[in-house]
C-alpha positions as CSV (number, residue, x, y, z in Angstrom):
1,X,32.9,33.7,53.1
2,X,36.1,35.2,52.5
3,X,35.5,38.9,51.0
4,X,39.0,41.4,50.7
5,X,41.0,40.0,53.3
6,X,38.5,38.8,55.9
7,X,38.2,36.1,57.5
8,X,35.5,33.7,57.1
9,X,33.0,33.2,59.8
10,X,33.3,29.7,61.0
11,X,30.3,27.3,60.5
12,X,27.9,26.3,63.6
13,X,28.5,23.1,64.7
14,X,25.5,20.6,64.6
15,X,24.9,18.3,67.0
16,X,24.7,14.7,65.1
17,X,21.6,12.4,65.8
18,X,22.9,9.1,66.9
19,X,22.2,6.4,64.1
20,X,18.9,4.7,64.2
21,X,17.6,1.6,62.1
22,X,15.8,2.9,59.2
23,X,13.2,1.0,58.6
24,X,11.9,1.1,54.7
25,X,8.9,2.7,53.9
26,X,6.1,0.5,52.4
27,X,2.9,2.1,50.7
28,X,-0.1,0.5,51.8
29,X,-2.4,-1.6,49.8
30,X,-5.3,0.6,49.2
31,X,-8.6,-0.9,50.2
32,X,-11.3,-1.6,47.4
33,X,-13.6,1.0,47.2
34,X,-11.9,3.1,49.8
35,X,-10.5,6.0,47.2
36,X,-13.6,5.7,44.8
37,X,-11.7,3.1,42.3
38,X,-13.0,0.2,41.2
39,X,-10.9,-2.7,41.9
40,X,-13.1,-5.5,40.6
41,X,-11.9,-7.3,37.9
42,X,-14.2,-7.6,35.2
43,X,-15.1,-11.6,34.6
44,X,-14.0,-13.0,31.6
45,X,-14.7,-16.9,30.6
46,X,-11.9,-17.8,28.2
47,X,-11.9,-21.0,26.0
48,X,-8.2,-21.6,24.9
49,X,-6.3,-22.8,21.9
50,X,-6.6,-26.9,22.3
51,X,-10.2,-26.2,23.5
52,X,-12.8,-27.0,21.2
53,X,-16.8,-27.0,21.9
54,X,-19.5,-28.5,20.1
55,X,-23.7,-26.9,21.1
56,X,-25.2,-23.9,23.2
57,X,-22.8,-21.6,25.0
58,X,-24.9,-19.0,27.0
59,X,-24.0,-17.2,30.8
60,X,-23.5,-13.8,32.4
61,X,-20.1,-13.1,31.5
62,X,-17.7,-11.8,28.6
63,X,-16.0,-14.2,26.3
64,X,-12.7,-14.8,24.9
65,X,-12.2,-17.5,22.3
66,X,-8.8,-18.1,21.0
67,X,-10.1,-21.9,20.3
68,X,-13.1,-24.2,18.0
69,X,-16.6,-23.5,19.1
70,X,-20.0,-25.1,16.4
71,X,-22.8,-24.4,17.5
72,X,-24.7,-20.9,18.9
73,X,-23.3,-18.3,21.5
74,X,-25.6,-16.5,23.5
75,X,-24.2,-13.5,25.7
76,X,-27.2,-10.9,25.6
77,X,-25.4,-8.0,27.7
78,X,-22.0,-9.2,27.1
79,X,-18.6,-9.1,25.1
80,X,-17.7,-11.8,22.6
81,X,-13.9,-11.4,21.9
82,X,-12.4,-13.7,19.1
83,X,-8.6,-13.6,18.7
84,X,-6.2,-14.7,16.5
85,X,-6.3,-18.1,17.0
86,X,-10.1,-18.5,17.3
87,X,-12.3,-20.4,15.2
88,X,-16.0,-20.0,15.4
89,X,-18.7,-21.7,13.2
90,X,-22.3,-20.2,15.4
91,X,-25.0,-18.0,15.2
92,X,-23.5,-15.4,18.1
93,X,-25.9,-13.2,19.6
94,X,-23.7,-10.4,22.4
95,X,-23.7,-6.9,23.5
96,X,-20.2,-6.8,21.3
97,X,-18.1,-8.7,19.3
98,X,-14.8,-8.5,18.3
99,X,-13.8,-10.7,15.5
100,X,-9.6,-11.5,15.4
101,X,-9.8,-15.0,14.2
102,X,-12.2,-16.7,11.8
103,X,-15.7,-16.6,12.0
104,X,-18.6,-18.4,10.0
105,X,-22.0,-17.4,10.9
106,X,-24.4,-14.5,12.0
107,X,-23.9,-12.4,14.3
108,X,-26.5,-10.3,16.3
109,X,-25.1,-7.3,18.3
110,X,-26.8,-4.8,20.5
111,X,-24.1,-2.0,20.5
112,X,-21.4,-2.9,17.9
113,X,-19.3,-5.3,16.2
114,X,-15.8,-5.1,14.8
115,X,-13.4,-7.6,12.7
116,X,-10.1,-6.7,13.1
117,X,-6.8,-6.2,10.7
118,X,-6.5,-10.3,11.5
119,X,-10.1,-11.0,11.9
120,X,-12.5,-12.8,8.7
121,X,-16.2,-13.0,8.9
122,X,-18.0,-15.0,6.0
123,X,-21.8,-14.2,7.3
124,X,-24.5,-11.7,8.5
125,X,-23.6,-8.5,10.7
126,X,-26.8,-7.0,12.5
127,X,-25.8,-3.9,15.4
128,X,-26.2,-0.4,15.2
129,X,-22.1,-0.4,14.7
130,X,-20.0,-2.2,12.6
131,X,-15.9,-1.6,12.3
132,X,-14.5,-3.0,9.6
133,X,-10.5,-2.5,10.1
134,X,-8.2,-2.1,7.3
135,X,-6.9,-5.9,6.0
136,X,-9.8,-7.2,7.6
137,X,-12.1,-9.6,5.7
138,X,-16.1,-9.9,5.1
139,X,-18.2,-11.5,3.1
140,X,-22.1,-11.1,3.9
141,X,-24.4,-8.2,4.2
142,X,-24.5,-5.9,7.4
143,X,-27.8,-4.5,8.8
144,X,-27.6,-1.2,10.7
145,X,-31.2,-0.2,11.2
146,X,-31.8,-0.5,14.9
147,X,-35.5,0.9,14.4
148,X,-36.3,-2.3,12.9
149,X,-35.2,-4.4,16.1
150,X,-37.7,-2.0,18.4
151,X,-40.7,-2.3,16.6
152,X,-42.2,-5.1,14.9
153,X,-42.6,-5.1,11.2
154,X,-46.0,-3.8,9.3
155,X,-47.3,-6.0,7.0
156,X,-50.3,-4.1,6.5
157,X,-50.8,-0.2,6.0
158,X,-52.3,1.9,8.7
159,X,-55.0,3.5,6.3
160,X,-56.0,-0.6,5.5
161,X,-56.5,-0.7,9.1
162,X,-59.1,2.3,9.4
163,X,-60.9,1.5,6.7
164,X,-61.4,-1.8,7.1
165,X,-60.1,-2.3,3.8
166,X,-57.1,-5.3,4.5
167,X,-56.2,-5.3,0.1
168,X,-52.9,-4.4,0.0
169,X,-53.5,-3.6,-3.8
170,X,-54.7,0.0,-3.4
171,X,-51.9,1.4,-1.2
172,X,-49.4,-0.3,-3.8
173,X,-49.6,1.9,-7.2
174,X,-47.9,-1.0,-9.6
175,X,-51.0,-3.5,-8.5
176,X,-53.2,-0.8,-10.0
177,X,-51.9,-0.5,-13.5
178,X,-54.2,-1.8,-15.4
179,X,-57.2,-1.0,-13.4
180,X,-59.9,1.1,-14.8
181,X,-61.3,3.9,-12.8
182,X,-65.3,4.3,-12.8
């Protein structure tokens, strides 16, 4: 560095490493399971667009239906996935479902169901969860009470039960109107 009229100190040579072939560095593939990642894909059966299926579709994987299916769907512990292009006309019973396409029939779901912006669903919706997107379309009645799944219904009042007494008239006040009381 030159400062008022000095010279500048010259610069230390460096000795200059003979050229070598550089050889390109590659990451390695990481091993499943090795950094605590989960590289299993999950499995997904798929029935495409010129696909169409007539009966009983049952197994132990998730679903994706972009084509015709009649009949019933049984997934208990598994994903239904409907899109755009799918057509179902079956009872579907599934862990989830995800309605994109068109679907006719009831479906039974243990965690939730949703019909999407492109889905329509013209039946019976039974889960705990239902999503109904904006644009989507429904026509049917939805059922939300999980307690009802659980336990089994009572058709006859505990008190009947302890007495004896298995008339269903004198728990119900209507069936007593025009009884007398002595």
């Amino acid at each position: 560095m030159t400062w008022l009229g000095q010279k500048p100190d010259p610069e230390p040579t460096r000795p200059i490493p003979p050229a070598t072939a550089v050889s390109p560095q590659v990451a390695p593939h990481p091993i499943p399971g090795e950094s605590g990642e989960n590289m299993e894909m999950p499995k997904v059966a798929s029935i495409g667009t010129s696909v169409h299926v007539k009966g009983e579709l049952s197994g132990n994987e998730d679903l994706a239906i972009e084509g015709k299916v009649d009949g019933k769907i049984a997934l208990s512990g598994y994903n239904v996935t409907i899109g755009q292009t799918g057509r179902v006309e079956a009872e579907i019973h599934a862990k989830s479902v995800v309605v994109g396409g068109l679907v006719k029939g009831n479906i039974n779901a243990e965690e939730r169901v949703e019909v999407a912006a492109t889905g329509t669903m013209v039946g019976d919706i039974r889960a705990p969860r239902v999503v109904l997107v904006d644009g989507s379309r429904f026509k049917g009645s939805i059922d939300m009470d999980t307690e009802s799944r659980t336990r089994p219904l009572v058709t006859e009042p505990a008190a009947s039960k302890a007495t004896g007494n298995t008339s269903a008239a004198h728990d119900h006040p209507s069936a007593n109107a025009g009884a007398t009381k002595s």
